[in-house]
Structure formats: structure tokens, C-alpha cells
N, C-alpha and C positions, 0 to 999 in steps of 0.2 A: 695430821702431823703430830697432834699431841702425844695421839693413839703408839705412833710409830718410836716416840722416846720414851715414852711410858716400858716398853715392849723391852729397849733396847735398853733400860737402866735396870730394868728385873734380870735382863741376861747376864749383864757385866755385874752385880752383887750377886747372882746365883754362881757365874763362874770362878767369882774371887773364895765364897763360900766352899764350892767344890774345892779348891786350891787348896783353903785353909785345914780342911777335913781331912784330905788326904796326906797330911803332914806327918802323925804318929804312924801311919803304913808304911810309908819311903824312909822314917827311920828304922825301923826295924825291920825292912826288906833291907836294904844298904848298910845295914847296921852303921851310921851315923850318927854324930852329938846333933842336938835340936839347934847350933849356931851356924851347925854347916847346911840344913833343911830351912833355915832363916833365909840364906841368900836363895837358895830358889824360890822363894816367894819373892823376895827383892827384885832377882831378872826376870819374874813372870811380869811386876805390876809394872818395869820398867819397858820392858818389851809392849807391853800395851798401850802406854802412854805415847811413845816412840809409833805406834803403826795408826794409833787413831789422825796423827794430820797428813801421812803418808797415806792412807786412806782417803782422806777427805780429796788430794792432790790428783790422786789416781780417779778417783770416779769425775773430775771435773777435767782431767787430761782426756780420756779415755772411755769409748762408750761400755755399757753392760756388758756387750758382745764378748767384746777385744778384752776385758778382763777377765769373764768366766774362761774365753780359750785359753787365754795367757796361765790363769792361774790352772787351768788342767791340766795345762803342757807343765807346769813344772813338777806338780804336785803327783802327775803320774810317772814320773821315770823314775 
């Protein structure tokens, strides 16, 4: 168990890390100000925060099964 949030707190600071790196590219691919590249960091941490007990919901609704298909079915069309 430890093993397993150990795992999963290096993913979510590597991911926010990814996030923050890629910030000076999306302005000057989008040629953007750094206030308007602010708020997509703002909907990414909020979107995360938002799907982590929508998560927790779904895997205690719902077996492994019925969520990998579910989430193939949507994610492939």
C-alpha cells in the first residue's frame, strides 16, 4: 500500500512538473501573455482535484472490468 502512494505522488508532482515545463512552449506556439497560460494550469490542477473523488466513486461503484471497457468505449470514438 505504501509502495502504491509512494508511486502515485511521484506521478502526480512529475505530472504537475510536466505541466509547468511545458508553459514557455504553449506561449510562444499560441503566441500568448503568461496570464492567459496561467489559467491552463489553474483547469488542469482543477480538473485533477475534481476527477481524484470521481475516481475514488467509480472504482467502488464499478468493477475494473466495467471501467477499463467503459473508459475504451469512450476514449476510442
Amino acid at each position: 500500500m505504501a509502495i502504491t502512494l509512494m508511486i502515485g505522488s511521484f506521478v502526480a508532482i512529475l505530472n504537475q512538473t510536466l505541466m509547468i515545463s511545458a508553459l514557455p512552449t504553449l506561449m510562444h506556439e499560441f503566441d500568448v501573455p503568461s496570464s492567459t497560460v496561467q489559467w491552463l494550469t489553474t483547469g488542469f490542477m482543477l480538473t485533477n482535484d475534481i476527477m481524484i473523488p470521481i475516481t475514488a466513486f467509480l472504482i467502488e461503484t464499478f468493477t475494473t472490468r466495467q471501467l477499463f471497457l467503459y473508459a475504451m468505449g469512450i476514449f476510442a470514438e
